[in-house]
N, C-alpha and C positions, 0 to 999 in steps of 0.2 A: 171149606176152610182148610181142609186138609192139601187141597191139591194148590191152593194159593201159598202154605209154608213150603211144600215141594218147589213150587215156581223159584220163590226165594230165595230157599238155601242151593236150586241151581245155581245162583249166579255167584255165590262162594265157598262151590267148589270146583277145586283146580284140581287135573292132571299132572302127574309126575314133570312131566314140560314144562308145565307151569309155575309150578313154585318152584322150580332150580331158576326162573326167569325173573321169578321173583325176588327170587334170594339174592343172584347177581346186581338187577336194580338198587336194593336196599345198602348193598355193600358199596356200591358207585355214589347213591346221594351221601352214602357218610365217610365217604370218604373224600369226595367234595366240600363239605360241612367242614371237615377237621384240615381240609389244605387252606380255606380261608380265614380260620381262626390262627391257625399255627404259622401261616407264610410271612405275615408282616415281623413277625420274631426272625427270621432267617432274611429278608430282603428288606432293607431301607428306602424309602418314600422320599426320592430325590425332586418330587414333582414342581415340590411349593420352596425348596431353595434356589432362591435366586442373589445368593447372596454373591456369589463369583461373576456374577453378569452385572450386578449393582458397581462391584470394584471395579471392571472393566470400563465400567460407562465413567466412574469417578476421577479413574486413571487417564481416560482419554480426553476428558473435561481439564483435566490438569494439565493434562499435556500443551494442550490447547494455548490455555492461558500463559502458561512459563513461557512457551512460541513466541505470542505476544508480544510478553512482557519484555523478553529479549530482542526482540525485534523493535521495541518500539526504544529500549532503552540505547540499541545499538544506534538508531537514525538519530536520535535527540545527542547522544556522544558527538557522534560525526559533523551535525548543522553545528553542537556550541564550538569545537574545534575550527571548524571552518569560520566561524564568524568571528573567533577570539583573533584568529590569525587575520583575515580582512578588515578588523577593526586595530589592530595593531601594527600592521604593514599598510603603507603608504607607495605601491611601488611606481617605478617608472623605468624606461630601456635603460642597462647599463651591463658593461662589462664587466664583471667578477675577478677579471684577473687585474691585481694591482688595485685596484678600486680604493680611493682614498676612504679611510674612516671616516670624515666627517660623509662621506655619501652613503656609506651602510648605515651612519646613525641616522641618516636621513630617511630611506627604504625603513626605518624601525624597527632594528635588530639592538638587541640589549648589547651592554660592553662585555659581555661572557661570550656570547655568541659571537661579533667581533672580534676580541681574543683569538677562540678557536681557529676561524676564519685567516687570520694574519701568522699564526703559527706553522700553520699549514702551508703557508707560501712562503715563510722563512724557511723553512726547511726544505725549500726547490719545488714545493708542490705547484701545481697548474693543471688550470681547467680548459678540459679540452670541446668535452661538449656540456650541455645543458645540465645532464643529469648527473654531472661531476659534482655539481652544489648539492645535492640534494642524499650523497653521501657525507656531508659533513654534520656530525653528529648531533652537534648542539640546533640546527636547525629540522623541525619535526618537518612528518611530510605533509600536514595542515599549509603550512609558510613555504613549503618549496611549491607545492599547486598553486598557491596566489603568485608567487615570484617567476615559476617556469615560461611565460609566455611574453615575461618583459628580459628575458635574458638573451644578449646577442652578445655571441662569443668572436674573436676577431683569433683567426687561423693565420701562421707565417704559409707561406706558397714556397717553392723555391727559387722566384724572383725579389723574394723579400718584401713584393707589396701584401699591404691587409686585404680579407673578403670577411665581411659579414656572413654569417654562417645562417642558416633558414630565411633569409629575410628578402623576401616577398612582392614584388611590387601588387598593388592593391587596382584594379581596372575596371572599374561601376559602371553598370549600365543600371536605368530604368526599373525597377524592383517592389514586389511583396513581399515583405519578410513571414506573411502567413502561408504563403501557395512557394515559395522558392525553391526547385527543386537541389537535390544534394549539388549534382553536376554543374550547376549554374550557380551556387555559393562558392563553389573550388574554382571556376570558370573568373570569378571575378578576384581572386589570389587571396580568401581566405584561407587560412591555417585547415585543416582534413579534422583535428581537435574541436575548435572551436566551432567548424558548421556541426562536430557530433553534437555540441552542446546547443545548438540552436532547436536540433531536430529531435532529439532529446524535451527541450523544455516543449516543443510541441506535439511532442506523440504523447506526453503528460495530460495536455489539456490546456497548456500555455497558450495566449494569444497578444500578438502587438495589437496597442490601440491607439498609440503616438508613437512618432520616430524616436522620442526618447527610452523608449520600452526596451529597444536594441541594446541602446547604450549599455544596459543593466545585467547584460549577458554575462556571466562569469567566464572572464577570457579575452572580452574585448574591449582592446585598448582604445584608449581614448582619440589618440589620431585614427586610426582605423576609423573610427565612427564620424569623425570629420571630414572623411573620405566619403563615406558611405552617404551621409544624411542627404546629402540635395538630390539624392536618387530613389528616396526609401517614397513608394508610394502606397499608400498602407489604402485596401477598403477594406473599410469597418459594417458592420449590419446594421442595415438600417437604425433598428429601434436604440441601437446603442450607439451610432453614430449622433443621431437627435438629443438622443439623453446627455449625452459630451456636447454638444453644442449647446445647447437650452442651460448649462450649468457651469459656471466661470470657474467655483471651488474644485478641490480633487476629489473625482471619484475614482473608487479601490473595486473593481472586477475579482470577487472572491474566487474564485474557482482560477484564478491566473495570476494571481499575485503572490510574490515573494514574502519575504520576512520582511524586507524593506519596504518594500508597497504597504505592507501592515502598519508598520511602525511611525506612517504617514497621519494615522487615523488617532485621533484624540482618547487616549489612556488606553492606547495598544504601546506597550513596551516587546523586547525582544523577548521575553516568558510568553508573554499573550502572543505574542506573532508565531513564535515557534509550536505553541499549542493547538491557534486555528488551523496551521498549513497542518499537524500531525494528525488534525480531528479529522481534517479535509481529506487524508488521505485513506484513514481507516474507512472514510463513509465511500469514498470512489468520486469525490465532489458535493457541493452544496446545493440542494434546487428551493432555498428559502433563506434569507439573510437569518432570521430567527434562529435558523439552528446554530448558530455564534451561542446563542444562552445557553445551549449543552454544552460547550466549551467548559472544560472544570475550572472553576473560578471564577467565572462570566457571572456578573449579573445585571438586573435590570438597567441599573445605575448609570454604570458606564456604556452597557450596552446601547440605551439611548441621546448616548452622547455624542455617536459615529454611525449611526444604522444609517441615517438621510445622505450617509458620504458612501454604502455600498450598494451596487447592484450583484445581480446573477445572474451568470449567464448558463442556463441548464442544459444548453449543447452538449457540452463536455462531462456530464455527469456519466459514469458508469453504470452498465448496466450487467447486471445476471442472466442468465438466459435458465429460466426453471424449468428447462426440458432436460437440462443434458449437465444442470450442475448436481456436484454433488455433496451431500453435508459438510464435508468438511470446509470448502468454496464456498455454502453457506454461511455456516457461523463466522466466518470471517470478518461477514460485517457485524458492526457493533449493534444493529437493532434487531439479529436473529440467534437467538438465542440455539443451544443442541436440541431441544425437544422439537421446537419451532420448524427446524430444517427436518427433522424427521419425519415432521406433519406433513408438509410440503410433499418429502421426495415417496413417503407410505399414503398421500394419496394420487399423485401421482401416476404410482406404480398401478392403485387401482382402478382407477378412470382411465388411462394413460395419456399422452401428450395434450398438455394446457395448448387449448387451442386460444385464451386469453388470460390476463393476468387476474381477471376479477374473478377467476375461479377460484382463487383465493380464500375468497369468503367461504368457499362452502369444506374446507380444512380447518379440522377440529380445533386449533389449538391460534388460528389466527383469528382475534376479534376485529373488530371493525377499527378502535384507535391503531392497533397495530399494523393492518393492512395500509391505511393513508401512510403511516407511514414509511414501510417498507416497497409500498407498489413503483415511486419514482425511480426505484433503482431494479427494479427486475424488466426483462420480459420474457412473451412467449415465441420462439422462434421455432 
């Protein structure tokens, strides 16, 4: 018994070595003890605020929107401008200078604007080139855009005969107004303006589908297009060439039609017309006549009063490319919200390049209504 309490109290007792090594341990765990107690008193736990990252994200959400909102406020200014002034002017070729009042009240310019206009040349004024009107005050530059391309100015020479100043002879050959290259619209003595404006409404997504479609080009005159028509030979695609034949009524090609083309359609006024082409253009085009119902205001009502009178052509729909876009090019469009695009480009980043769009599905934040309908406008490139 005795040499088993000896066994025992060997093993606690310690050497001078020992307990100094001991003593140091003891001083280390409490002094460890008392830096975790006492550290959060001296250093603040910034781990769980995230309130500065919340306002960033709210700030850039804002930002976003006001963009928008001015963006969109800006293009709606500009179309009702343009169209107060094409629906108020009436023009046709004339000379500016001397130009009898009753022909400006004809062009439809108010007796204020007239006034101004006659004042001007009472007191020796004269217009030398085009853009001499469009310094006269009372005329905005809305009404000088719709006027600039019917104005032919008549210059003295020093033989005292007149020349027509830009004016053009017009020389047609054989033509698609879908495939026409620039050189070959200049080549037939269009105006360098008005083919921008041809190519222009087709880098858009525009398309002729009758030789009257031309007609409708803002800029071209109406003899011009009298020139042009017995040359215009238009192919159309197949299935919409059939669908224009098979149907004597007007059909409206949504993704190409104007405000005017709209306005063709039964309780489309110029609000609704200007609403579809701006819904049109925040989506990148339409690939379903139904999305007209998202149109604010749209409803069933009217909407099935004119749907039998639209097709689509989903050619022209715009597409994203969800390898190399990036959030902000995301939310742009109207059916991808900031978290949306986050999902996208954070998984993205971790699988990496969408080798197709239906990978889709397998990102958090995109459900299945949402993917149909976001997929017609992405893809994986």
């Amino acid at each position: 018994m005795n040499r088993i309490k000896q066994k025992i109290k060997g093993y606690f007792t310690f050497n001078r070595t020992e307990q100094r090594g001991i003593a140091v341990l003891l001083v280390l765990i409490i002094a460890v003890i008392l830096i975790n107690i006492l550290l959060p008193y001296f250093v603040k736990d910034e781990k769980s605020d995230y309130t500065q990252f919340s306002n960033e994200i709210a700030e850039f959400e804002a930002s976003q929107q006001q963009t928008k909102k001015e963006q969109f406020e800006k293009r709606i200014h500009y179309q009702d401008k343009i169209e107060n002034a094409t629906d108020k002017l009436h023009p046709f070729p004339f000379n500016p200078n001397g130009l009898p009042y009753s022909q400006w009240k004809k062009l439809g310019l108010s007796d204020k604007q007239i006034k101004v206009i006659k004042n001007y040349e009472e007191k020796g004024g004269r217009f030398y080139r085009k853009e001499d009107l469009s310094r006269i005050y009372s005329i905005s530059d809305e009404e000088y855009d719709v006027l600039e391309s019917y104005i032919q100015i008549e210059k003295v020479v020093e033989d005292d005969t007149k020349e027509i100043v830009e004016s053009t002879e017009i020389i047609p050959f054989p033509f698609d107004p879908n495939t026409l290259e620039k050189e070959k619209w200049l080549k037939m003595g269009l105006s360098e303006k008005l083919v921008n404006t041809i190519l222009n409404y087709r880098d858009k997504g525009g398309k002729f589908y009758k030789k009257e479609d031309l007609k409708r080009i803002y800029g071209m005159k109406p003899e011009e297009f009298a020139i042009l028509e017995p040359y215009i030979e238009i192919q159309t695609d197949t299935v919409i060439r059939n669908y224009l034949l098979n149907n004597d009524t007007l059909i409206v090609e949504l993704n190409s039609a104007d405000t005017l083309d709209l306005q063709q359609l039964r309780g489309i006024g110029p609000s609704f017309a200007k609403r579809i082409v701006k819904y049109r253009d925040m989506l990148g085009g339409y690939y379903s006549k139904t999305q007209l119902l998202e149109v604010y205001g749209m409803d069933s009502i009217r909407y099935n009063g004119f749907k039998d009178f639209v097709i689509v052509n989903t050619d022209s729909v715009k597409k994203i490319d969800i390898n190399n876009a990036t959030i902000k090019q995301l939310i742009r469009h109207p059916y991808i919200e900031f978290y949306t695009a986050k999902s996208i480009i954070n998984y993205r980043t971790k699988v990496g390049k969408y080798s197709d769009v239906t990978q889709l599905k397998d990102s958090s934040l995109v459900y299945t209504e949402l993917y149909h309908k976001i997929a017609p406008y992405l893809i994986a490139k």
